[in-house]
N, C-alpha and C positions, 0 to 999 in steps of 0.2 A: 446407414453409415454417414458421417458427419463430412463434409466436403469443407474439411479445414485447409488443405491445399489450397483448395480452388479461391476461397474468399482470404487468401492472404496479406493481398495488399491493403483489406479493413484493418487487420491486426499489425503489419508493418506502419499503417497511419496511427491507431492507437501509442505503440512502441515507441513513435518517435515522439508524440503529442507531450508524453510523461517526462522521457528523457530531456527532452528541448525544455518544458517546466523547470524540472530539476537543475539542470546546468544552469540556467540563467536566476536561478535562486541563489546558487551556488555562488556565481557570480558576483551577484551584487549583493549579498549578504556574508557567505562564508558561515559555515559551523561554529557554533556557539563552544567553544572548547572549554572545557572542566579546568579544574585545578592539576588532574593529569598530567596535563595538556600544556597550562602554562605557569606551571607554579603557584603556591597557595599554601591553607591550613584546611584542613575540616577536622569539626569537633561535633559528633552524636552525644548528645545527653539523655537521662533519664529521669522525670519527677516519680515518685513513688504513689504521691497521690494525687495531682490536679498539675496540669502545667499552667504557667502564666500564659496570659493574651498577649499580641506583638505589640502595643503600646505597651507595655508595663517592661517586655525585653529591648525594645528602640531606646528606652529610658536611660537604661543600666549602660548600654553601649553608648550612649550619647556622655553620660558623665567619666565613662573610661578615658573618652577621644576616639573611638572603635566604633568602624562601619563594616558590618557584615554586608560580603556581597550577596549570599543568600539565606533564609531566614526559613527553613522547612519544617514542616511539622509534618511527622513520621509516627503512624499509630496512632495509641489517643493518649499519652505521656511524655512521647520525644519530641527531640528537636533537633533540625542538622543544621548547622550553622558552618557557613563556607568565607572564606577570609580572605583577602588577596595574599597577606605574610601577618604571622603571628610568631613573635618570641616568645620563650618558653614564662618571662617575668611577665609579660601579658596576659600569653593563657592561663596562669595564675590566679589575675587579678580578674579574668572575664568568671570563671568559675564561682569565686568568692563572691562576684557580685551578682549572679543570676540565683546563686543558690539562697540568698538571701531575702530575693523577692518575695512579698507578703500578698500572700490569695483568701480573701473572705473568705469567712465559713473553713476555713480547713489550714489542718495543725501536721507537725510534724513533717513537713514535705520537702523528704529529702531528694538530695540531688547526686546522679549518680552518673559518670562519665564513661560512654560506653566503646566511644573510641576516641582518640586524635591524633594527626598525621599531617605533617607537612612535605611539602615538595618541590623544591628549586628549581626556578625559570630552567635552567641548565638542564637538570634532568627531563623536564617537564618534554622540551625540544628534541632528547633524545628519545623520548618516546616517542613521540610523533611520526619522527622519521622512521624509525624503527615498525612502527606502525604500516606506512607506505612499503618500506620494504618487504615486510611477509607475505603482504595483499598480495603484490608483484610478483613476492617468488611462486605464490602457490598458484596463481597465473600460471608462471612459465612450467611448473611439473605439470599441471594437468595439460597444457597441450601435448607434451611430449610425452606424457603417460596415453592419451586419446590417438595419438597418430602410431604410439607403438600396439595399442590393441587391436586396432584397426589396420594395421601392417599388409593383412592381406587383401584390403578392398581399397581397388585400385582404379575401378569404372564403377559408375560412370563419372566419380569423385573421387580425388586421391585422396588419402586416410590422412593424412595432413590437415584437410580444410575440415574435416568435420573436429580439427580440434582447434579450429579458429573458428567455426560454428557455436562451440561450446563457449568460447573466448567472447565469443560479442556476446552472449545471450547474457555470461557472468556479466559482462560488463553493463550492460542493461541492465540488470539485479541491484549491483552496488549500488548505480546513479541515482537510480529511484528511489531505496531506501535512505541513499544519503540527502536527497531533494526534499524527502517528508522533513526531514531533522533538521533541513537549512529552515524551512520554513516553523517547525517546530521552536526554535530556537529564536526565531526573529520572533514571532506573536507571544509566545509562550511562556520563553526564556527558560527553555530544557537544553540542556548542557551534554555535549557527549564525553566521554572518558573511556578508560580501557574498557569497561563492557562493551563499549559499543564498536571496537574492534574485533571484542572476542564475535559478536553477533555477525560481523559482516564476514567473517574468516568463516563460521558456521552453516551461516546462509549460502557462501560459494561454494561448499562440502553438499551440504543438502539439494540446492540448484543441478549442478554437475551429475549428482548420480542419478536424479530424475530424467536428465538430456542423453546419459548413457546409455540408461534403459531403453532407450525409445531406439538412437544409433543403434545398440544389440540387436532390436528386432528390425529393426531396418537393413541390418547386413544380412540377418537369415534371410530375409524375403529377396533380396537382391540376388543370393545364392539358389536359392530353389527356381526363382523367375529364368534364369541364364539370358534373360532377354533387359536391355536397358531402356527399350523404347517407350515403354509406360512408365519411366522412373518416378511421374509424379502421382501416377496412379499409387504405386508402389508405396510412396512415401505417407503417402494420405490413408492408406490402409494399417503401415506402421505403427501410425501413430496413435488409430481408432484404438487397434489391438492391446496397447499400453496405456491410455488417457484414461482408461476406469480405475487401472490402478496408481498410477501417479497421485490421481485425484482423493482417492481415498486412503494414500497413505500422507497426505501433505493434511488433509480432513483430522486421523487422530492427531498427526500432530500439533496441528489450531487448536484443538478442543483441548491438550493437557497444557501449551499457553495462556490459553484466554482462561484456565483458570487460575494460572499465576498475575497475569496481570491485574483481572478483578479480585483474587484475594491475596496477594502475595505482598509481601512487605514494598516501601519506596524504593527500598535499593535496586529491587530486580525489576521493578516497573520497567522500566523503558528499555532493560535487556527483554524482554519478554515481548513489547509491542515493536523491537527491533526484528528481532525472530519472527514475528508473525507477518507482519507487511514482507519480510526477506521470503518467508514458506507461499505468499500467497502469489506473491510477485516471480518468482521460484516457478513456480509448478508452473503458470504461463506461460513465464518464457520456454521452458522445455517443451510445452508442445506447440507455442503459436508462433515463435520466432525461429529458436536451433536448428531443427530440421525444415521446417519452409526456407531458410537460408543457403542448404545445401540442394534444393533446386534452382537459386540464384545462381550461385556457383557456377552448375551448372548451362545455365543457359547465358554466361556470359563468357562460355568458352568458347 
């Protein structure tokens, strides 16, 4: 049996090493926000047969008076191109001039627009917020959803704190994931948007029901024991009992990720390595931090 109780304050120094990273990225850089985020255009294209190289597109946009703020190549024909504001007589004339562009050796290459969508600062703001809101609310149901299952275990922790157990461990999950992305975004210049909301709302779903499982068998054993004296025994045992299968249900789920992320289109890239640092980060905190928390608790009563 793995004496994951006993060497807990290795993993509460781990927990706080990542988190303290992440906040102070956070800090002094901030999330690289999308067009989502803060109003914009994005325009995906498609060449039929060859696409141009970015000097030959910097060209056409240089003669418009138009600076793309991002310039992506998607596949091996596309192109997404991210704007800060585009009118509709602009993206007009951005079309007519890309499509125009002349590539050695090859005829015929058409141009074919696969989406474009703009988005106003205004709205952009209300996302955001809107964003912070659901985080928050699904925060405050799952405590009250954890302290009502838990209703009847009352020693040697009231059922309350194990859904503030739950509440840091999520909170731990988020920080982390959003810490890669502060830093993601400063080196990289990877941008989050609504997927990466949909990822963190996902990631506290998947998190949460891993820290359940383990709480579930931690109330059986507490009821079979009727003794509270070895509660850290008890909880260290808990958690042996479930950590095989935590592990290997958070395991398939990496493996049908990571094969979206290496083969899946740009779009869901970084929904995908959101997911996956959230599941790895996820399944941790359920066993190393949620329930080692609830013998804190405990012994600071």
């Amino acid at each position: 049996m793995y004496k994951i109780i006993q060497k807990r304050k290795i993993f509460y120094t781990i927990s706080i090493a990542l988190v303290s990273v992440s906040l102070i990225g956070w800090f002094l850089w901030g999330l690289k926000y999308g067009i989502d985020f803060t109003g914009g255009s994005l325009m995906d294209v498609s060449y039929s047969q060859a696409r141009p190289d970015m000097d030959q597109l910097k060209n056409s946009f240089k003669d418009l008076g138009v600076e793309p703020v991002i310039v992506q190549p998607s596949g091996d024909k596309d192109y997404i191109f991210r704007f800060k504001d585009v009118p509709e007589a602009k993206h007009q004339e951005i079309l007519q001039a890309i499509s125009q562009i002349k590539i050695e050796n090859v005829s015929d290459n058409k141009l074919t627009e696969n989406k474009f969508e703009s988005i106003g600062p205004s709205l952009g703001k209300e996302l955001k917020s809107k964003a912070f809101q659901a985080i928050i609310i699904v925060l405050i149901f799952i405590v009250l959803y954890i302290a009502y299952a838990f209703r009847k275990v009352s020693k040697p922790v009231e059922s309350w704190k194990y859904g503030v157990a739950a509440i840091i461990a999520l909170t731990h999950d988020i920080i982390i994931v959003t810490g890669v992305f502060v830093f993601l975004g400063k080196f990289m210049g990877v941008e989050v948007d609504s997927l990466f909301v949909t990822a963190l709302l996902t990631i506290l779903g998947f998190s949460v029901h891993d820290t359940i499982v383990t709480f579930d068998r931690l109330r059986e054993n507490l009821f079979k024991s009727r003794t509270f004296e070895n509660f850290e025994e008890i909880i260290n045992i808990s958690i042996n009992q479930t950590m095989i299968r935590s592990i290997n249900t958070s395991l398939t789920t990496f493996l049908a990720l990571l094969a979206i992320l290496l083969f899946g289109g740009e779009s869901t890239r970084y929904l995908a390595l959101a997911l996956s640092i959230g599941i790895i980060i996820g399944t941790y905190s359920s066993i190393f931090v949620a329930s080692p928390l609830l013998l804190l608790f405990n012994k600071k009563r």
